[in-house]
Backbone as CSV, one residue per row, in Angstrom:
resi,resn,N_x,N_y,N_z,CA_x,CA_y,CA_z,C_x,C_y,C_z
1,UNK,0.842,-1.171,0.000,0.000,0.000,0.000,0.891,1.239,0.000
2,UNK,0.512,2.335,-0.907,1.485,3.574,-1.088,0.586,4.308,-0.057
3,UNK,1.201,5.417,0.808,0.229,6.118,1.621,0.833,7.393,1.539
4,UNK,0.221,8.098,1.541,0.335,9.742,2.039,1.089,10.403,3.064
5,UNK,1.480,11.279,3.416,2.589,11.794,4.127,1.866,11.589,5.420
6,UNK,0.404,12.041,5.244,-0.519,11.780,6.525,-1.275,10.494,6.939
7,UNK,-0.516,9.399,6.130,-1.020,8.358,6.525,-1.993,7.764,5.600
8,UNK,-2.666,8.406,5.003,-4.183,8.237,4.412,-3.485,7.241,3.070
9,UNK,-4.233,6.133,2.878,-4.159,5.150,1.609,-3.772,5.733,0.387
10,UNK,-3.026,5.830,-0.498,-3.063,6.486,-1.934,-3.768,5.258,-2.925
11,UNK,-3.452,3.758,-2.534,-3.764,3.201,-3.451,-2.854,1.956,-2.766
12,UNK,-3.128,0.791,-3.373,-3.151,-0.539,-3.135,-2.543,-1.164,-4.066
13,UNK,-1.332,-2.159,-3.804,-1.190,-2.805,-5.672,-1.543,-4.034,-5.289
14,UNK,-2.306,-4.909,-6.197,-3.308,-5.725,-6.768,-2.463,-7.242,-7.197
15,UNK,-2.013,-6.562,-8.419,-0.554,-7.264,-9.222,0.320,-6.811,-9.400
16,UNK,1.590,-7.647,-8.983,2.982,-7.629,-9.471,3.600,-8.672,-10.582
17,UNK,3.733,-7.730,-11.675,3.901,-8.375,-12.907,5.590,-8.710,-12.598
18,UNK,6.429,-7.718,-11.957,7.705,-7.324,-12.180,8.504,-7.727,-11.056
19,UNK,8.046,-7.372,-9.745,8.855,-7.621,-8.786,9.776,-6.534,-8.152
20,UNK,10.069,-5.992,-8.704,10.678,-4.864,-8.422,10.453,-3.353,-8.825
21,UNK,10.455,-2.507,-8.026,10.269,-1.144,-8.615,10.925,-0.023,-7.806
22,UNK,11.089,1.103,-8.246,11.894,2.431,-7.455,10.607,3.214,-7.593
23,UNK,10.044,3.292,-6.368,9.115,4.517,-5.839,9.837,5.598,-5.926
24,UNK,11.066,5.817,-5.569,12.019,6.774,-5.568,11.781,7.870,-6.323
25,UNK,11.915,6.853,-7.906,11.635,7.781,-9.098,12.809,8.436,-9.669
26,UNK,14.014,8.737,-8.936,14.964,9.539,-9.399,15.951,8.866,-9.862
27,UNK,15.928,7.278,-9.675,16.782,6.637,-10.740,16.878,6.262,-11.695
28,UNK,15.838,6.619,-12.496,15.762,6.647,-14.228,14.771,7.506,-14.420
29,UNK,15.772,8.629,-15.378,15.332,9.638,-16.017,15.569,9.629,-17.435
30,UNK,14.838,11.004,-18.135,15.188,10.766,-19.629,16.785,11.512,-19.853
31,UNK,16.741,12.117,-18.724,17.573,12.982,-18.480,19.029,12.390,-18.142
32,UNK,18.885,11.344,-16.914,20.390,10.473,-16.926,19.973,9.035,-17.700
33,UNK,19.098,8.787,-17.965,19.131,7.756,-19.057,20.243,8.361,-20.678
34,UNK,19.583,9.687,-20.852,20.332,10.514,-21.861,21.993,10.428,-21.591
35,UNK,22.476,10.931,-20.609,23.777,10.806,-19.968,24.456,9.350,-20.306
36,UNK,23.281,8.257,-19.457,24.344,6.909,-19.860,24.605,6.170,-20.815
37,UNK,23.395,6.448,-21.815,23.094,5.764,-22.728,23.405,6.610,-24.336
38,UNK,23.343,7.712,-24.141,23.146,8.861,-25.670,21.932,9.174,-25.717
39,UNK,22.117,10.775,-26.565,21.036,11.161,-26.935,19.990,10.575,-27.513
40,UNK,20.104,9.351,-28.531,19.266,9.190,-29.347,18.156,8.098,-28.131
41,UNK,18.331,7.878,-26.851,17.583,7.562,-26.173,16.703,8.263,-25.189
42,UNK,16.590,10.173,-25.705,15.545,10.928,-25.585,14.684,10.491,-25.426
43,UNK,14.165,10.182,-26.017,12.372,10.019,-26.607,12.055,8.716,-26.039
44,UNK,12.510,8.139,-25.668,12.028,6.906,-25.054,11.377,7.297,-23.422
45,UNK,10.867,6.185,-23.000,9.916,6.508,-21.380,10.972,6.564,-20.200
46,UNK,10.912,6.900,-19.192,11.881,6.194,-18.247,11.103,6.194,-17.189
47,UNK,11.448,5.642,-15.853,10.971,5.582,-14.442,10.204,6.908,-14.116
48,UNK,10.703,7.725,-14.024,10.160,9.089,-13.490,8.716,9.308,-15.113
49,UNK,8.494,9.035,-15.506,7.672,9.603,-16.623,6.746,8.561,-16.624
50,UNK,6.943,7.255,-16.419,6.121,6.229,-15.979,5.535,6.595,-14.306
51,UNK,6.004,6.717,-13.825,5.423,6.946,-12.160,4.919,8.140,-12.372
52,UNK,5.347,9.074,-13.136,4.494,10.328,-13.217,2.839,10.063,-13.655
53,UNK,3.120,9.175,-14.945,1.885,9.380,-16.217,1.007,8.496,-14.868
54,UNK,1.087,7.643,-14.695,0.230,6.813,-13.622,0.039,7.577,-12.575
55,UNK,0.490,8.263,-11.703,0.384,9.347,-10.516,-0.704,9.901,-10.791
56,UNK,-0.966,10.694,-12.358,-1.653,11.752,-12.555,-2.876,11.467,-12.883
57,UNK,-2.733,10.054,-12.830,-4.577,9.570,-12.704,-5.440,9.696,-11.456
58,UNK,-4.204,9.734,-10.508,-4.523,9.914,-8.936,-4.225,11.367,-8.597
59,UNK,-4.284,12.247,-9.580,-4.413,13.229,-8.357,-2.526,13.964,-8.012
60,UNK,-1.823,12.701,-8.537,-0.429,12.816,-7.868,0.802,13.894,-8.970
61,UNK,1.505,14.620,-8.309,2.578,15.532,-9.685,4.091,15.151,-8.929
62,UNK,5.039,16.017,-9.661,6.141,15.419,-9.732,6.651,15.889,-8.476
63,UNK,6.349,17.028,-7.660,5.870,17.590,-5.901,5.771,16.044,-4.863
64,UNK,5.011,15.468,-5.565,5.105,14.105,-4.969,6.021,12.704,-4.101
65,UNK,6.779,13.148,-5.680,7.822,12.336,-5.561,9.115,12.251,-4.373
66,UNK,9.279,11.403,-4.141,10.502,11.441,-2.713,11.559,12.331,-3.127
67,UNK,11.845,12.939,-2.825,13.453,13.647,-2.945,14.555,13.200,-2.627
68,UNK,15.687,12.976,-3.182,16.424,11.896,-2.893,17.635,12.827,-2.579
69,UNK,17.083,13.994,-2.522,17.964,15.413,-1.703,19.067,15.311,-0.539
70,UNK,20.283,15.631,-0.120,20.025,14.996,1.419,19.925,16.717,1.483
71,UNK,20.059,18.202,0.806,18.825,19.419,1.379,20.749,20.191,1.875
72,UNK,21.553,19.248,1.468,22.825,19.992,2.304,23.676,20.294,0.790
């Protein structure tokens, strides 16, 4: 169950097709996907754009997401 800063349910997962996933979000971007891989892997999806597009059915934006900041 994903929950809210205040506790409250966001949502439930059902099925796991995969087994693994980064709630995180900040470890695949198009942005350091671009970096490791080359440009011409722009345009493709990554983690953060997938957790986004699904978020935003709920309500959820990229404000959301954990910060993987340590803010220092």
């Amino acid at each position: 169950m994903l929950r809210a800063q205040t506790g409250r349910p966001l949502l439930t997962v059902e099925e796991d097709e995969v087994g693994r996933h980064d709630t995180i979000g900040g470890a695949c971007s198009k942005e350091s996907n671009t970096l490791r891989y080359g440009h011409h892997t722009r345009h493709q999806h990554a983690c953060v754009e997938n957790f986004l597009a699904e978020g935003a059915r709920w309500g959820l934006t990229k404000r959301d997401l954990v910060s993987t900041s340590t803010g220092t």
